[in-house]
N, C-alpha and C positions, 0 to 999 in steps of 0.2 A: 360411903356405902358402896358395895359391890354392886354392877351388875347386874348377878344372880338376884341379889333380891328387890333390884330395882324392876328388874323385869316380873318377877313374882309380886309386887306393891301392884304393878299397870296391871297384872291379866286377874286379881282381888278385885281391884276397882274396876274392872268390867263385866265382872260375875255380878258385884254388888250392887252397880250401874242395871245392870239388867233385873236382877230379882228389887232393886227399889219399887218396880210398878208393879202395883198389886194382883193385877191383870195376869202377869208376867209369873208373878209367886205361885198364883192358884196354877195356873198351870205346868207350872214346876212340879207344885204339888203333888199334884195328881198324878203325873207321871211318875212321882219317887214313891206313890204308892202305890201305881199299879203295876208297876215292871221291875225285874229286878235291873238296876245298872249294869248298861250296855247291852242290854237286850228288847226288841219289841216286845209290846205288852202280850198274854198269852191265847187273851183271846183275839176274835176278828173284828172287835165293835170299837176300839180307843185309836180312834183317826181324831185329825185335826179339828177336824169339825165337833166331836164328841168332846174334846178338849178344850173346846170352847163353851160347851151346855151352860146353863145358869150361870153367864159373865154379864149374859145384854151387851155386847160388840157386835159391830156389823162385822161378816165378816171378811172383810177386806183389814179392818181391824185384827183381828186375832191373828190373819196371813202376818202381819205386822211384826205381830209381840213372838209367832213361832220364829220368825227372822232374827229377831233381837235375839230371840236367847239360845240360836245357832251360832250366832254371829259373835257372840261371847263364850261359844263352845261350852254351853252346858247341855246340848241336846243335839242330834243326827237324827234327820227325816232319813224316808225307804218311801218312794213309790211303790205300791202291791194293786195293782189296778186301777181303781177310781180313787182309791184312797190313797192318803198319805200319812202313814206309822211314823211314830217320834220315839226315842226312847232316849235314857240318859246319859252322858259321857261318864265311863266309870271314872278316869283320869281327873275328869274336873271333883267328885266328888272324894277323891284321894287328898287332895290339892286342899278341899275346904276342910276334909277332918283336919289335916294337917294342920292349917291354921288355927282353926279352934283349938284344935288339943296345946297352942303354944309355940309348935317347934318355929314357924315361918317369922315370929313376931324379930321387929330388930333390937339387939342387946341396948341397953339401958344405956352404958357406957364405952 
């Protein structure tokens, strides 16, 4: 196995590593539904904390899970004042069509 897709198997299983916690998915979620990728959401109300609403985390917790799923480059914070904007790596979500649609998968033989 090359490389190339040994390195693409590690940065899959750290996407997947991070959306496993459910925690972690919902707010994936919401951010792929409320921004378009690679952009801040359009209004001024989808900070971190918003992004946390109906989880029940403390939030020192949710600080957590925004980490996790920076840290596996699915999402890029923006301080804008008090707040703190998340929005989605469009790259990462190139990267997962990719694989779903097939092409990343390794040949059979």
């Amino acid at each position: 196995m090359s490389n190339y897709r040994t390195n693409n198997a590690d940065e899959l299983a750290r996407v997947f590593k991070a959306l496993s916690n459910p925690n972690r998915l919902q707010i994936f979620m919401r951010l792929l539904n409320c921004c378009e990728p690679g952009t801040a959401c359009s209004t001024d109300s989808m900070n971190v904390g918003e992004l946390g609403e109906n989880l029940s985390v403390a939030p020192s917790t949710l600080s957590h899970h925004v980490k996790e799923l920076q840290q596996a480059g699915l999402i890029n914070t923006q301080r804008r004042g008090q707040n703190i904007e998340c929005f989605v790596v469009v790259e990462k979500i190139d990267i997962l069509k990719t694989f779903f649609n097939g092409r990343l998968a390794a040949p059979l033989c």
